[in-house]
C-alpha positions in Angstrom: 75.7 120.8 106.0 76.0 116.9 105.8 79.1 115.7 107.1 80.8 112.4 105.3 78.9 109.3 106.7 81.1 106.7 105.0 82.3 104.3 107.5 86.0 103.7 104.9 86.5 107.6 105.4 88.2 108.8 108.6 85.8 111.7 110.2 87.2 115.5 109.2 89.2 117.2 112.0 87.0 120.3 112.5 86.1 123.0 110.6 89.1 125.2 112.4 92.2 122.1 111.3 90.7 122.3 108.0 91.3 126.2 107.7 94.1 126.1 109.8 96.0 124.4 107.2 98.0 126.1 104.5 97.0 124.7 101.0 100.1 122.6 99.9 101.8 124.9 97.4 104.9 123.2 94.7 108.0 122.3 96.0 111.5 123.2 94.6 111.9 125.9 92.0 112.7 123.7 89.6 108.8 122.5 89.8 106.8 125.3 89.2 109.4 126.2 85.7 108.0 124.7 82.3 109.8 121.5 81.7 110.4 119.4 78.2 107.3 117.2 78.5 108.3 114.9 75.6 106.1 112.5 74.0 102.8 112.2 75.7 102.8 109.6 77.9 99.6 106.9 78.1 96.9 107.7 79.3 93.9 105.8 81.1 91.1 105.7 78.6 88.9 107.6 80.7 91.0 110.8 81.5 90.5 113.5 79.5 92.8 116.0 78.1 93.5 118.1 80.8 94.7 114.4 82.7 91.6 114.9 84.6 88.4 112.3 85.6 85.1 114.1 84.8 82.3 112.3 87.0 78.6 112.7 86.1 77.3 110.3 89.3 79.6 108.5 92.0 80.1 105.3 89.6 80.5 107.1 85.7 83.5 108.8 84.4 82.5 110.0 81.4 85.5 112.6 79.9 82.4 114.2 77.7 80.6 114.9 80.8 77.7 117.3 78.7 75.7 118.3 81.8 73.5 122.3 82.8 74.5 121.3 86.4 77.3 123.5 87.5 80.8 121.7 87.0 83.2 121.2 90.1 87.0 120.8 89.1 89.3 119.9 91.9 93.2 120.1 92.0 94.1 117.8 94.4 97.7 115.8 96.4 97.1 112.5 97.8 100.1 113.2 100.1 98.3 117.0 101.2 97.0 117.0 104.6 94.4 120.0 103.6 93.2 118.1 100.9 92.9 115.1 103.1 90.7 117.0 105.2 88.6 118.9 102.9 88.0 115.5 101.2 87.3 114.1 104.7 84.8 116.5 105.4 82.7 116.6 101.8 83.4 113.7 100.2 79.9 112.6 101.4 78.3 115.9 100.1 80.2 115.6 97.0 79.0 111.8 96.6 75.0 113.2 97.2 75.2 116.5 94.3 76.6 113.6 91.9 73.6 111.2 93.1 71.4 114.4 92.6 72.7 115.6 89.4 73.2 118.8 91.1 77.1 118.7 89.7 79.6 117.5 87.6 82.9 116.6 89.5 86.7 116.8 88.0 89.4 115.7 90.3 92.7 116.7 88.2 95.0 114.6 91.2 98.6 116.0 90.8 102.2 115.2 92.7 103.3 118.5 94.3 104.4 117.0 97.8 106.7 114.0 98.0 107.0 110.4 96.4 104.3 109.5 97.9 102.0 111.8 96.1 103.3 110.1 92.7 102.6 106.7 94.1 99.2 107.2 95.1 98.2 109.3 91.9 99.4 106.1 90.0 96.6 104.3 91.9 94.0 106.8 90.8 94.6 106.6 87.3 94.7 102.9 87.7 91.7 102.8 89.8 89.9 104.9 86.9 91.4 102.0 84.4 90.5 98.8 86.1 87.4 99.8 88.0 85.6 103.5 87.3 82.6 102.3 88.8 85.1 102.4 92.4 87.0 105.4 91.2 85.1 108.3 93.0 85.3 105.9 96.5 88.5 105.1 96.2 90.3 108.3 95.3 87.8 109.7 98.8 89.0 107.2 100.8 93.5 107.3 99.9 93.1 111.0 100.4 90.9 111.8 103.6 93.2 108.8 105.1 96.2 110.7 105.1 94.3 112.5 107.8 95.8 109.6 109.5 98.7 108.1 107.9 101.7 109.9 106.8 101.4 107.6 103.7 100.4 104.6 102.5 102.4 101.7 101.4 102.0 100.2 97.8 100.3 96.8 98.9 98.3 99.4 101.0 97.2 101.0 97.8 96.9 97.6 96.1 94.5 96.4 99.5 92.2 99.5 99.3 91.6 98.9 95.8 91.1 94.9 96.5 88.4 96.2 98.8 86.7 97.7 96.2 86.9 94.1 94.2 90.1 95.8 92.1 93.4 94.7 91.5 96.0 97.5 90.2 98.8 95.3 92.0 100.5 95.4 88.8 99.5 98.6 87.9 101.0 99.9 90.7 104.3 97.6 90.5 105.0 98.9 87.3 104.5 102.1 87.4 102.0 102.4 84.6 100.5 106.0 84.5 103.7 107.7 86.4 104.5 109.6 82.8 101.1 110.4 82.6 100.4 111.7 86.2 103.8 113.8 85.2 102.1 115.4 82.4 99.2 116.0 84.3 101.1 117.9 87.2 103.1 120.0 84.6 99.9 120.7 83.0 98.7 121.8 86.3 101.4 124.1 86.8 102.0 125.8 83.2 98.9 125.5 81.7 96.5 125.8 84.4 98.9 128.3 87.0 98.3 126.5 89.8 100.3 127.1 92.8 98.7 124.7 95.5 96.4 122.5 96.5 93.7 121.8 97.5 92.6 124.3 94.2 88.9 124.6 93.6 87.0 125.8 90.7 83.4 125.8 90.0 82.5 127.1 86.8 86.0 128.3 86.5 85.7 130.4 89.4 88.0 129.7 92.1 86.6 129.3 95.5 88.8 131.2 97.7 91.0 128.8 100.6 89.3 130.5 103.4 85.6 129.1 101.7 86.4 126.2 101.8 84.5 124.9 104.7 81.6 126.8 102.6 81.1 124.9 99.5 77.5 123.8 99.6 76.8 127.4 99.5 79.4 128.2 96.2 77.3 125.2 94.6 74.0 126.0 95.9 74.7 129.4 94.2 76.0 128.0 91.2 73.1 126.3 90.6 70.8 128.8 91.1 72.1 130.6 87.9 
């Protein structure tokens, strides 16, 4: 299997710190129970309903996203350390199927863990405004860097971006997609039923936690049907 090559993504931990690591699951009762969502808060123009970013190649969000190839959907925290490493490890694998065509890739980023998991969520969704072509990268390298950072700071956010030739700085100042990354974590939770994250699905099958570390063979196999 390919291991990530991208110089901006720290290198995984090992396949046994990958499945070592409990999957980060909600916090406080309170979360996981249906909430008043209100009126829906604004979106990015390029999520689609479920709040998610459907890529058809590493530069094209396209919320249509009409495509044979087998489609991968990913729940995933910014602030979970077993979604920092599974991103470490295939982000570069994930990066070649899109290339390929041999996929279609959904990440559905939610805020289970802390602050910080808001925060950086905010910066996807404005990444995914302000610069789609750098969405994929970006969202790759916040996550697999928490491998190494409990967190990042907002100007740390706003410089990862500016490395991409973005600028969310006032995105991220103001908060602008908090509502909608809220809606997108309660949709997680009561529409979807998920519990933790990393959560993956191919086809709608869930690959179990303990696969993981095999995923180019649950798409290989995909494929093949």
């Amino acid at each position: 299997m390919p291991r990530n090559q991208n110089p901006s993504l720290p290198a995984a931990a090992g396949t046994a710190a990958v499945l070592a690591l409990a999957s980060c699951g909600t916090f406080g009762g309170e979360t996981s129970e249906a909430q008043d969502a209100g009126p829906p808060a604004d979106a990015p123009s390029l999520a689609n309903e479920h709040g998610g970013f459907l890529l058809t190649s590493p530069s094209e969000i396209s919320p249509e996203g009409q495509s044979d190839a087998p489609h991968v959907l990913i729940f995933s925290d910014p602030a979970c350390p077993a979604c920092a490493q599974m991103e470490a490890a295939f982000h570069s694998d994930l990066e070649q199927w899109l290339t390929d065509g041999d996929i279609t890739l959904e990440y559905r980023s939610v805020a289970f863990v802390s602050d910080y998991s808001k925060a950086a969520t905010n910066a996807f969704a404005c990444m995914a405004e302000e610069s789609p072509e750098n969405y994929f990268s970006y969202v790759g390298q916040v996550t697999a860097e928490r491998t190494e950072v409990d967190e990042l700071s907002e100007q740390d956010l706003a410089d990862r971006a500016e490395s991409h030739g973005a600028d969310i700085g006032q995105c991220l100042s103001d908060g602008t997609f908090e509502g909608f990354v809220d809606d997108t974590t309660q949709a997680a939770l009561n529409e979807a039923g998920i519990e933790g994250t990393p959560t993956v699905l191919i086809d709608g099958e869930e690959v179990p936690g303990d696969e993981f570390m095999n995923l180019d063979q649950h798409v290989t196999a995909a494929d093949s049907e």
